[in-house]
N, C-alpha and C positions, 0 to 999 in steps of 0.2 A: 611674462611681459613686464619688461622695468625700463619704462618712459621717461623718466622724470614726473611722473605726473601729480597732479594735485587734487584736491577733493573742493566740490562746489555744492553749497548747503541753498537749496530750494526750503521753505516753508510756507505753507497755503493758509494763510492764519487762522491757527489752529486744527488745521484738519492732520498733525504732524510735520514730521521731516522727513526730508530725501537728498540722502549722499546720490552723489553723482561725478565717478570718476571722471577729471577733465586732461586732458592730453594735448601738446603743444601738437599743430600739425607738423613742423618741423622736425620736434624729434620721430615723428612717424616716419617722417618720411629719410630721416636718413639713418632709420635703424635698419628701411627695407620693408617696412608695412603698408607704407602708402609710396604712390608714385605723384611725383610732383601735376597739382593739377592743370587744368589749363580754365576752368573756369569753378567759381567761389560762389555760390551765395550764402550770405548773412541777416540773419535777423535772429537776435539773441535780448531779447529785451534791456538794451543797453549795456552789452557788456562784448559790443563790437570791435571795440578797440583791443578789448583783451585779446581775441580772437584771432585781431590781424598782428598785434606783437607776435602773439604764438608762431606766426605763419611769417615772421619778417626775413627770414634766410634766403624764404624761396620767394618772397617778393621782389626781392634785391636782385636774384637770378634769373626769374623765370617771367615773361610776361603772362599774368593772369590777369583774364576781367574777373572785374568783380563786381556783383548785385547785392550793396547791402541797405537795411532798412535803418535809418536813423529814430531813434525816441525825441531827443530836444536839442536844441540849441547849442549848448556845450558839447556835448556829446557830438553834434556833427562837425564842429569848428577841430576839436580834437582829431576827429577821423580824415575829416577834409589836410589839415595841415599833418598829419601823419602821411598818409597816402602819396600829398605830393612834396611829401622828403624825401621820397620812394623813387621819383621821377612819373608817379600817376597823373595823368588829369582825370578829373572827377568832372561825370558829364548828370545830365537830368535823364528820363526814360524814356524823353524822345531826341536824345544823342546831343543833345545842344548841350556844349561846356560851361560850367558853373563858376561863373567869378565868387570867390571868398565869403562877398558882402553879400549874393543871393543866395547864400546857402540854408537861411531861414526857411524858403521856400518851396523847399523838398524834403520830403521822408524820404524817399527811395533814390538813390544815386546808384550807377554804374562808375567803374574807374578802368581805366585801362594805362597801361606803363606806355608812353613815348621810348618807343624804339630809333 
C-alpha cells in the first residue's frame, strides 16, 4: 500500500509515543481503496483542516456533508473560510447558516456544498 502517506506523532506526556500512519483521503480514494463518500465526520483535536485539505479533490467534486467539531477560534475561522472556497455553507446543528462573525459560537458545524 504506497499512499503518499505520512506519519503523525501522538505523545500523552510522558506515558510515551505513538506513530500513527496518516493517509490523504484523496489518495485513497483515487488509488481505488475508498469510494468517494457522501457523508464526513470530523473531530480530530484540531487538526481538521488538515483533514479536509487531504480530502479537497473530492470536495471540489463531490457534494459531501460534513460534521465537524471545531477546538477555537482560529481554527474555525480557517475551516469556515476553507470550506466556503469550496462553495460550502457552513450551517450550526440545528441547520441554521452561520455568518463569518458567529462562528465563535459553535464547536460543532455541519457544511454542505451549494449545488
Amino acid at each position: 500500500l504506497i499512499l503518499n502517506s505520512s506519519m503523525s506523532h501522538l505523545n500523552e506526556s510522558g506515558k510515551g509515543n505513538f506513530w500513527i500512519p496518516v493517509f490523504k483521503i484523496d489518495n485513497l480514494i483515487s488509488q481505488g481503496y475508498l469510494l468517494p463518500p457522501d457523508i464526513v465526520k470530523i473531530d480530530a483535536e484540531g487538526a481538521e483542516l488538515e483533514i479536509l485539505k487531504g480530502m479537497r479533490k473530492c470536495l471540489e467534486h463531490k457534494s459531501v456533508t460534513l460534521l465537524v467539531a471545531l477546538d477555537n477560534r482560529q481554527k474555525r475561522e480557517e475551516v469556515f473560510n476553507f470550506l466556503s472556497s469550496l462553495g460550502y455553507k457552513v450551517y450550526d446543528l440545528e441547520e441554521q447558516e452561520i455568518d463569518p462573525k458567529e462562528i465563535d459560537y459553535t464547536d460543532e458545524i455541519i457544511a454542505k456544498k451549494q449545488m
